[in-house]
N, CA, C and O atoms as a Tripos MOL2 file, in Angstrom:
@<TRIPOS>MOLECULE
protein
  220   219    55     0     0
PROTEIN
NO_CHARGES

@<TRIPOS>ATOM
      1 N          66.2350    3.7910   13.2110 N.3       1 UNK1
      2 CA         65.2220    4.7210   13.6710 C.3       1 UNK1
      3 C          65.2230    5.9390   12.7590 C.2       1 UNK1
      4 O          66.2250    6.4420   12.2520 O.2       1 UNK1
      5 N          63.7110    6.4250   12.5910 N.am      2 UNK2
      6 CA         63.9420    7.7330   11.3380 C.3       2 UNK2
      7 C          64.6840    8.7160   12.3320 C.2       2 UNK2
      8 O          65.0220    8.4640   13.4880 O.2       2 UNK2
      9 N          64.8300    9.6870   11.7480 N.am      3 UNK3
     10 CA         65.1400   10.9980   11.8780 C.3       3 UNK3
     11 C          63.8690   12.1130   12.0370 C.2       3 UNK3
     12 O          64.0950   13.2610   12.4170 O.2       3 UNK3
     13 N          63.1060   11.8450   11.8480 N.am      4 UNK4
     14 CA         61.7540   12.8010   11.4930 C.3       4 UNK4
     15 C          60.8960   11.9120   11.8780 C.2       4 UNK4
     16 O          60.9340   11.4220   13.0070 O.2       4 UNK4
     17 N          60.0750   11.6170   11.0400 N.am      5 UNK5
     18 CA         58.5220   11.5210   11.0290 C.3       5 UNK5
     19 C          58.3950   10.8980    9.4920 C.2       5 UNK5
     20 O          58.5820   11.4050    8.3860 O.2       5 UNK5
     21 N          58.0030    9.6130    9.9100 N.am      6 UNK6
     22 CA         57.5160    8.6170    8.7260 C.3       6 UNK6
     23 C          55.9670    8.1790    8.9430 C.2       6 UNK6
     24 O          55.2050    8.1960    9.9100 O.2       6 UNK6
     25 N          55.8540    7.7460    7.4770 N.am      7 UNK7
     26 CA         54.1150    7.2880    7.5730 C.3       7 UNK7
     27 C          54.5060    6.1700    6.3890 C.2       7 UNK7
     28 O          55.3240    6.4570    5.5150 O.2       7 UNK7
     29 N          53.9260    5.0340    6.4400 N.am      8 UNK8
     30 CA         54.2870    4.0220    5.8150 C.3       8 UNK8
     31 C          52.5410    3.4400    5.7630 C.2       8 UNK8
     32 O          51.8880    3.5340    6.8020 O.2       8 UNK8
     33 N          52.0680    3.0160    4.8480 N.am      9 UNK9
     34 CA         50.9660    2.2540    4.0740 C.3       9 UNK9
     35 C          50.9210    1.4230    3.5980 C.2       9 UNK9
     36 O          51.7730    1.3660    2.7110 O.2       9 UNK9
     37 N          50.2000    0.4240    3.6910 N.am     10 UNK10
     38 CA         49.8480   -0.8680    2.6650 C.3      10 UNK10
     39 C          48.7110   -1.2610    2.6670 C.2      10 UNK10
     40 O          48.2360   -1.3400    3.8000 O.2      10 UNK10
     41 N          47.8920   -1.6200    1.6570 N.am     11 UNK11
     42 CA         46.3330   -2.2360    1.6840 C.3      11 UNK11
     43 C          46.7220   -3.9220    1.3480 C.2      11 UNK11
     44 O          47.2770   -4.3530    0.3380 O.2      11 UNK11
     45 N          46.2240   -4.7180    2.5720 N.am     12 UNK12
     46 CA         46.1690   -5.9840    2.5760 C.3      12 UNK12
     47 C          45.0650   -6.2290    2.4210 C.2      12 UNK12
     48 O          44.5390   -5.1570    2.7210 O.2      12 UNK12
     49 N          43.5190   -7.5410    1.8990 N.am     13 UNK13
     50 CA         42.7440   -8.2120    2.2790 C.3      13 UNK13
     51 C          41.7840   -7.0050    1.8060 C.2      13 UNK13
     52 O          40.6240   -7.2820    1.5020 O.2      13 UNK13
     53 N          42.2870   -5.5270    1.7310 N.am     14 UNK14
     54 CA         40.6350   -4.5910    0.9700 C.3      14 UNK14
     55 C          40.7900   -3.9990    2.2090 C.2      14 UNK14
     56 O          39.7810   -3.4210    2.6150 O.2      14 UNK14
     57 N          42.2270   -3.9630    3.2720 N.am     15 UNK15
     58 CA         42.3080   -2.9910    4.3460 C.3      15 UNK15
     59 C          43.4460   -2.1470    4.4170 C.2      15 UNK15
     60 O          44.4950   -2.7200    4.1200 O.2      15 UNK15
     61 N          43.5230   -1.1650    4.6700 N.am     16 UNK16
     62 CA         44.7180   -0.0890    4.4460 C.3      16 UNK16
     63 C          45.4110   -0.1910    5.9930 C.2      16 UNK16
     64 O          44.6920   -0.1490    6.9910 O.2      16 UNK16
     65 N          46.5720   -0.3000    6.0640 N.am     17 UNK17
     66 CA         47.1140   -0.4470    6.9630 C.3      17 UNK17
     67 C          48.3660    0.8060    7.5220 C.2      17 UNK17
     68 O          49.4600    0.6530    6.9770 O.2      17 UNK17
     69 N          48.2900    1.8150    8.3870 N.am     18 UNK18
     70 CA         48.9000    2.7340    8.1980 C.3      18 UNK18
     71 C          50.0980    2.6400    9.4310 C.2      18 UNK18
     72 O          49.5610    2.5520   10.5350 O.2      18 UNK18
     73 N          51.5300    2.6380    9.4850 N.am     19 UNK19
     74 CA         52.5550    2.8450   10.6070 C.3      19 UNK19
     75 C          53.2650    4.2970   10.5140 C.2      19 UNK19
     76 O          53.8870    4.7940    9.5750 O.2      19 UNK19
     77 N          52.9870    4.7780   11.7090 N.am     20 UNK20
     78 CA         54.0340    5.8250   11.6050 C.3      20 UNK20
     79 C          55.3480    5.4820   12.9040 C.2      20 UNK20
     80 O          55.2910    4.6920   13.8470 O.2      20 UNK20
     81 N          56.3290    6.3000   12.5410 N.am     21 UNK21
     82 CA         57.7470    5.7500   13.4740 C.3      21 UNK21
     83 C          58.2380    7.3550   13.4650 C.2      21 UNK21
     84 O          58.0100    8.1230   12.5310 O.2      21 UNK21
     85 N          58.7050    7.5840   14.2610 N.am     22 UNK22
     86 CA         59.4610    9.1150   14.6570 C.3      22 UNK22
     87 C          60.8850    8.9780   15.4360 C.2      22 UNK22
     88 O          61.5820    8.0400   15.8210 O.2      22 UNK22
     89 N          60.9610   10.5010   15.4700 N.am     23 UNK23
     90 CA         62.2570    9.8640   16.7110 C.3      23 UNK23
     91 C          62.1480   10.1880   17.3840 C.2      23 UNK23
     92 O          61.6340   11.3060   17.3490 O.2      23 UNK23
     93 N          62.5460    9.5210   18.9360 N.am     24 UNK24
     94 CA         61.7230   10.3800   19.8840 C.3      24 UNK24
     95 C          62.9110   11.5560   20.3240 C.2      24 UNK24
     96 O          62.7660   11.9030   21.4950 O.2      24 UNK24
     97 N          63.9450   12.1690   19.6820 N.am     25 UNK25
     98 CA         64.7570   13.3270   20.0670 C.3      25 UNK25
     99 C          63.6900   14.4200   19.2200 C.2      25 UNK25
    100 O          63.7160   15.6260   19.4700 O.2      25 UNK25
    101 N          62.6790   13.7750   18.1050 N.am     26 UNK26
    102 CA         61.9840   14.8220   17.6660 C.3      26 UNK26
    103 C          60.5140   15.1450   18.1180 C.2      26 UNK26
    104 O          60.0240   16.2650   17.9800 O.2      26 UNK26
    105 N          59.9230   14.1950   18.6060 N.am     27 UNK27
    106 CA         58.6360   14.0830   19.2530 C.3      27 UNK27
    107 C          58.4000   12.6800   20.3010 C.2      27 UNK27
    108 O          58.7950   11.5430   20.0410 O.2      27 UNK27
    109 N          57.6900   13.0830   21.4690 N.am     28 UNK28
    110 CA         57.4370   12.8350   22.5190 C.3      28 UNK28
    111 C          56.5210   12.0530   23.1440 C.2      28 UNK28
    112 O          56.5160   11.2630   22.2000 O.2      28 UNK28
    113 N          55.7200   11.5580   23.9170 N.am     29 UNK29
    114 CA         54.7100   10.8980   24.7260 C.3      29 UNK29
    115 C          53.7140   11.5390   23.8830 C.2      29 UNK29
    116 O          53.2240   11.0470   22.8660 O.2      29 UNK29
    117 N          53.5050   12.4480   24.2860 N.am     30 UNK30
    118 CA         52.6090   14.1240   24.4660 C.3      30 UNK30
    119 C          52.1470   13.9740   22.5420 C.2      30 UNK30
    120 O          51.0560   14.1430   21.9980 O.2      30 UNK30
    121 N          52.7950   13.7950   22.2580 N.am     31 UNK31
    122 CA         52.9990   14.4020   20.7490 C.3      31 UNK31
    123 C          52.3690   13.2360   19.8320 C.2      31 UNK31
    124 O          51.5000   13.2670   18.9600 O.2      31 UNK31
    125 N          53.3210   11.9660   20.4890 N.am     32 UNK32
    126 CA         52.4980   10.4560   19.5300 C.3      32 UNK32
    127 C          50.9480   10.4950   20.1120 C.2      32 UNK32
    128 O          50.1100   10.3590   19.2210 O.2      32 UNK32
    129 N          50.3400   10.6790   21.6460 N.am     33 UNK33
    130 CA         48.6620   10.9390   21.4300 C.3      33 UNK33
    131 C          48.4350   12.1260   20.6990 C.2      33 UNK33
    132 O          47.4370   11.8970   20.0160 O.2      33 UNK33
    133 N          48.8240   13.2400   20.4880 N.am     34 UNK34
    134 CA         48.1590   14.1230   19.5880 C.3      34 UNK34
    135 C          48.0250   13.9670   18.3940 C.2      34 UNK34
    136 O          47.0970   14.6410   17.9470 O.2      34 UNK34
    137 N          48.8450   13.0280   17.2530 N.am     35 UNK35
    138 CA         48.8770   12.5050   16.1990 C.3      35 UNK35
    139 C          48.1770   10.9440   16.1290 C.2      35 UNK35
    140 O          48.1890   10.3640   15.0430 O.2      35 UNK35
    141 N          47.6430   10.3670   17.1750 N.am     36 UNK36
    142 CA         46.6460    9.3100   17.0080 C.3      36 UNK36
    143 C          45.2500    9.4160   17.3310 C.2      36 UNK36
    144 O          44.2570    8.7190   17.1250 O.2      36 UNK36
    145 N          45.5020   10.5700   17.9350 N.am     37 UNK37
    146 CA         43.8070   11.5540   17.9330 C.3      37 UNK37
    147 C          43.5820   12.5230   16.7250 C.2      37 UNK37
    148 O          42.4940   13.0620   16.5240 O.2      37 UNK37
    149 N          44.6460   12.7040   15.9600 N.am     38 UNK38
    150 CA         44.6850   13.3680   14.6570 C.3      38 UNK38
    151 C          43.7710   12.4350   13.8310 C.2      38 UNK38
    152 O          42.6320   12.6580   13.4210 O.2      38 UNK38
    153 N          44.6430   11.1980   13.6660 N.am     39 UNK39
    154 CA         44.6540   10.2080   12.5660 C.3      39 UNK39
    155 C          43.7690    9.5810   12.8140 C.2      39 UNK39
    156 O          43.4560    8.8950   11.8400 O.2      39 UNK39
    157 N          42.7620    9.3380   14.1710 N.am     40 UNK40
    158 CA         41.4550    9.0490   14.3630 C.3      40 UNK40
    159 C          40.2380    9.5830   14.3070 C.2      40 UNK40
    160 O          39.1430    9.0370   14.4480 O.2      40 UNK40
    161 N          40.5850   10.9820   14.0340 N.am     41 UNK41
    162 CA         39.8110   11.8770   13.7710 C.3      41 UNK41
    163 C          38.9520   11.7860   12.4180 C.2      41 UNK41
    164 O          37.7820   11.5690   12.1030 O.2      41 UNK41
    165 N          40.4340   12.1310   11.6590 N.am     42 UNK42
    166 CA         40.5970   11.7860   10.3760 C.3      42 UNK42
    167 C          39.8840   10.3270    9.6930 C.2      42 UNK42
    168 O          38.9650   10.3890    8.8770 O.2      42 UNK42
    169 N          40.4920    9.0020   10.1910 N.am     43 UNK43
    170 CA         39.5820    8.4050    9.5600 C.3      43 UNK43
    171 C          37.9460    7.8160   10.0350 C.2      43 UNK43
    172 O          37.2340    6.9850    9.4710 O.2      43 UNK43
    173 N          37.7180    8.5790   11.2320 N.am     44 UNK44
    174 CA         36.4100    8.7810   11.6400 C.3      44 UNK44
    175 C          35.6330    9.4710   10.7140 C.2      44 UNK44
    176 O          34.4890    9.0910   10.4630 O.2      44 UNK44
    177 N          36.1660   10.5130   10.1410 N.am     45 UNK45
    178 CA         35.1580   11.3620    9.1420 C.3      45 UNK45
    179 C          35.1040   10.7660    7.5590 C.2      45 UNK45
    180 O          34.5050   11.1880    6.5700 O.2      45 UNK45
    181 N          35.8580    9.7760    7.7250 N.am     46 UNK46
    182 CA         35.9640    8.6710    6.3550 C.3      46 UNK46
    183 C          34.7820    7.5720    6.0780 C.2      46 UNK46
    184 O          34.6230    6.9370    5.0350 O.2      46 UNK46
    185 N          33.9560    7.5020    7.3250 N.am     47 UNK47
    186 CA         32.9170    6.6200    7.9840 C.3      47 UNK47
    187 C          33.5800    5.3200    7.5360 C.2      47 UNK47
    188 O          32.9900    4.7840    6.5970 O.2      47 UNK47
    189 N          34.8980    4.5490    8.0770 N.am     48 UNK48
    190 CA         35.7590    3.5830    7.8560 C.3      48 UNK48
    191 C          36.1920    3.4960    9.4060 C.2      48 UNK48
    192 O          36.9350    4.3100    9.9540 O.2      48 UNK48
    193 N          35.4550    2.0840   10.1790 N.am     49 UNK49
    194 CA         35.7170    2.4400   11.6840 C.3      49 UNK49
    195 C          37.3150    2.0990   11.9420 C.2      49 UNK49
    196 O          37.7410    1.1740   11.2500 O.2      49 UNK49
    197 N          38.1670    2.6650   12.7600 N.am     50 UNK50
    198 CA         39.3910    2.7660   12.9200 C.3      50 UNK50
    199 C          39.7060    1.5280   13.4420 C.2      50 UNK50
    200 O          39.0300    1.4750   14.4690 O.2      50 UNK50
    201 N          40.6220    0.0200   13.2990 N.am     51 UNK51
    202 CA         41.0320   -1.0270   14.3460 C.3      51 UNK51
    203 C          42.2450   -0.8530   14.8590 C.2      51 UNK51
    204 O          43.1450   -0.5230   14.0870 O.2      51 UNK51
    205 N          42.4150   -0.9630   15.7030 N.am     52 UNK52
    206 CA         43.6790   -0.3930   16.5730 C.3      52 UNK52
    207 C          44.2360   -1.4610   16.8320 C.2      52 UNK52
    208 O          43.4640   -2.3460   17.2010 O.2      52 UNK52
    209 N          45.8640   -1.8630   16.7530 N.am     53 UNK53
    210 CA         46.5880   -3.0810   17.1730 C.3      53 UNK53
    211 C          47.6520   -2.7050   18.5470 C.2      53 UNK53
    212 O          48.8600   -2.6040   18.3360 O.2      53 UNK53
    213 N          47.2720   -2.5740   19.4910 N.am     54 UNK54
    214 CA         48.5420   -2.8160   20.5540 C.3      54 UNK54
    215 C          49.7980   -3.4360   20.4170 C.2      54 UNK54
    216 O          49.6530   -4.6520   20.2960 O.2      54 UNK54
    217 N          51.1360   -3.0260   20.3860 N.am     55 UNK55
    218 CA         51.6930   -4.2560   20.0910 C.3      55 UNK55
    219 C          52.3820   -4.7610   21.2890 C.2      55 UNK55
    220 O          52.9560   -5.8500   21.2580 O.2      55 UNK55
@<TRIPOS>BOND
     1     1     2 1
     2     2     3 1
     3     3     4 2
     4     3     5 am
     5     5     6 1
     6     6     7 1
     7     7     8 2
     8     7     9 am
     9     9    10 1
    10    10    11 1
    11    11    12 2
    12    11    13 am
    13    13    14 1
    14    14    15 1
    15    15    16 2
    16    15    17 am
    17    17    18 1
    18    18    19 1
    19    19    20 2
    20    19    21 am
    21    21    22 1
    22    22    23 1
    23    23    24 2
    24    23    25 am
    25    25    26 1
    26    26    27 1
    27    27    28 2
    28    27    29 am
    29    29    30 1
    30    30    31 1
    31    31    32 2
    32    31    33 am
    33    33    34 1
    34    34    35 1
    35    35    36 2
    36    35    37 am
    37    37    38 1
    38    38    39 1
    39    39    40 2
    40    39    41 am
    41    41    42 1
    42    42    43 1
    43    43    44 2
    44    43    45 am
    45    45    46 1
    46    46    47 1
    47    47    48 2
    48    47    49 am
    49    49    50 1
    50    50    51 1
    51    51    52 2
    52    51    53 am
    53    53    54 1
    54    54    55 1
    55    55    56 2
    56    55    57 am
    57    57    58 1
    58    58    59 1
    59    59    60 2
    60    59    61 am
    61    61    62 1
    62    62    63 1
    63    63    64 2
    64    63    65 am
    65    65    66 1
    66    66    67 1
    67    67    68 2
    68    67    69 am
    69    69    70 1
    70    70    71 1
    71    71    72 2
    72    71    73 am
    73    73    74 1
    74    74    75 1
    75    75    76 2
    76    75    77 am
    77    77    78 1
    78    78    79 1
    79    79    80 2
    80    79    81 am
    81    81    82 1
    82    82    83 1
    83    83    84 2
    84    83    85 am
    85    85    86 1
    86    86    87 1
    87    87    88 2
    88    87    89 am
    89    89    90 1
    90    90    91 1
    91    91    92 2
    92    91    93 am
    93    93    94 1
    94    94    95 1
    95    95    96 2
    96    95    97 am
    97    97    98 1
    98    98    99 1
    99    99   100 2
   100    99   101 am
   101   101   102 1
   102   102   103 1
   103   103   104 2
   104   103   105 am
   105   105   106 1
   106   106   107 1
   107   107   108 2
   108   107   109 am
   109   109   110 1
   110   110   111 1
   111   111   112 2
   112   111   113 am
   113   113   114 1
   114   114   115 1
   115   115   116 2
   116   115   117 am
   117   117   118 1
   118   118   119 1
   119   119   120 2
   120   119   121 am
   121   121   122 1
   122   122   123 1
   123   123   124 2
   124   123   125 am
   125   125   126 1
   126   126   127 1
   127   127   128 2
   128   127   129 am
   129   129   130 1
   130   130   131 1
   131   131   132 2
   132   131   133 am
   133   133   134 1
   134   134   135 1
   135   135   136 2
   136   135   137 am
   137   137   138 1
   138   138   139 1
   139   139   140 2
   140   139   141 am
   141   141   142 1
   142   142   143 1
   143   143   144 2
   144   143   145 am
   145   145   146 1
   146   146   147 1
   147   147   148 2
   148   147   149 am
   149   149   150 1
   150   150   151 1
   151   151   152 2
   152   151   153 am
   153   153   154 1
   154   154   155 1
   155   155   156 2
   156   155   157 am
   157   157   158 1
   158   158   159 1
   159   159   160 2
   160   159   161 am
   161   161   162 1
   162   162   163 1
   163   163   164 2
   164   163   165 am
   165   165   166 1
   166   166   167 1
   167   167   168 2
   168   167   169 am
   169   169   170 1
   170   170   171 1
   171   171   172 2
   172   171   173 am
   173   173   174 1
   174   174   175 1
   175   175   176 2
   176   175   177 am
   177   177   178 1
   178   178   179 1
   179   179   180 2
   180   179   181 am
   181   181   182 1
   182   182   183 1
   183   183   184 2
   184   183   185 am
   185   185   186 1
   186   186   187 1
   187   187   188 2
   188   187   189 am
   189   189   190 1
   190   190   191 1
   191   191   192 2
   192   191   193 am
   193   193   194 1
   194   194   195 1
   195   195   196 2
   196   195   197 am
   197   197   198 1
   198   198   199 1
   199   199   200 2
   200   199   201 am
   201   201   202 1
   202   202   203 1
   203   203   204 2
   204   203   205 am
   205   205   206 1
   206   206   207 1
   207   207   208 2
   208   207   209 am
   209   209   210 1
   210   210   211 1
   211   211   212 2
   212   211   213 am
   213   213   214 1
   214   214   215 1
   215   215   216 2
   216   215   217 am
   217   217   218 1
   218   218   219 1
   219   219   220 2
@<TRIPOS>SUBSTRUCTURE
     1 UNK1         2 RESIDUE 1 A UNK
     2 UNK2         6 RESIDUE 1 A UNK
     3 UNK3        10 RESIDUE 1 A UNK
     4 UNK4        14 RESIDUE 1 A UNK
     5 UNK5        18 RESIDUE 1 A UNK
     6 UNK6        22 RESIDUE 1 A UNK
     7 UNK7        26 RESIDUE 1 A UNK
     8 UNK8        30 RESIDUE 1 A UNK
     9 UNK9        34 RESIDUE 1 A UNK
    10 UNK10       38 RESIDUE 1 A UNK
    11 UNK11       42 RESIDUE 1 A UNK
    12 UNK12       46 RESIDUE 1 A UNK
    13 UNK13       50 RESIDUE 1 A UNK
    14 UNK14       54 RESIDUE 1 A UNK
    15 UNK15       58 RESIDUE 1 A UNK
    16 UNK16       62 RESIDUE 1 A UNK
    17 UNK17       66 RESIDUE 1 A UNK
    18 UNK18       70 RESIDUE 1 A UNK
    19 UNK19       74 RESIDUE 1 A UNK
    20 UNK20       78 RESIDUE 1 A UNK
    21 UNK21       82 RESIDUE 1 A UNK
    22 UNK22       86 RESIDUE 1 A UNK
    23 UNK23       90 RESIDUE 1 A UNK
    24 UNK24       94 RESIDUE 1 A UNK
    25 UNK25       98 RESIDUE 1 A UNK
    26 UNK26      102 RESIDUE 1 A UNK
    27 UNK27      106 RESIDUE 1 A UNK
    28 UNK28      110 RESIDUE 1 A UNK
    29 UNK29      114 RESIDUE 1 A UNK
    30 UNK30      118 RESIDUE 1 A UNK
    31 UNK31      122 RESIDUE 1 A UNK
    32 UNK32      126 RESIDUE 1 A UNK
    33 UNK33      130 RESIDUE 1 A UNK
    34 UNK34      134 RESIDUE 1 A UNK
    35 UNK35      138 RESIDUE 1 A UNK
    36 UNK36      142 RESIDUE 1 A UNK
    37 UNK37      146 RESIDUE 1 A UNK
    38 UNK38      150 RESIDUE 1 A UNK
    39 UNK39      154 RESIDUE 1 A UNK
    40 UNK40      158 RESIDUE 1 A UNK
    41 UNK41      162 RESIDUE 1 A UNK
    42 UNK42      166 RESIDUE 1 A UNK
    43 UNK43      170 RESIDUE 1 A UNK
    44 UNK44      174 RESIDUE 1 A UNK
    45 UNK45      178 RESIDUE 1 A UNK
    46 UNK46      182 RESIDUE 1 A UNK
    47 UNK47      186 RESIDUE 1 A UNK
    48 UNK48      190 RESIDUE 1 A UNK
    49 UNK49      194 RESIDUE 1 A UNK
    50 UNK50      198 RESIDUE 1 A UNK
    51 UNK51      202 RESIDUE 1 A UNK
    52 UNK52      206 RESIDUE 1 A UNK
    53 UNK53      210 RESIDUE 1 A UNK
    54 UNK54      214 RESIDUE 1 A UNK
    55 UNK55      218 RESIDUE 1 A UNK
């Protein structure tokens, strides 16, 4: 498990694929929706529609 706050990338197939992993002694419930409403924000204004994977 990180220590912080990671962001990890890869473009498969002509699609960018983005993971982030934290710890949760450093961030919270609260904190992972405020950073996936960030990062949806973000690639909303990219006009690149966002696909979301549940796991």
């Amino acid at each position: 498990m990180p220590r912080g706050l990671t962001f990890t990338t890869a473009s498969t197939g002509g699609r960018l694929h983005l993971a982030l992993r934290w710890s949760r002694a450093l961030l919270g419930d609260d904190d992972a929706a405020v950073l996936r409403e960030l990062f949806t924000g973000h690639l909303a204004a990219t006009g690149a529609p966002p696909h979301r994977t549940t796991p």
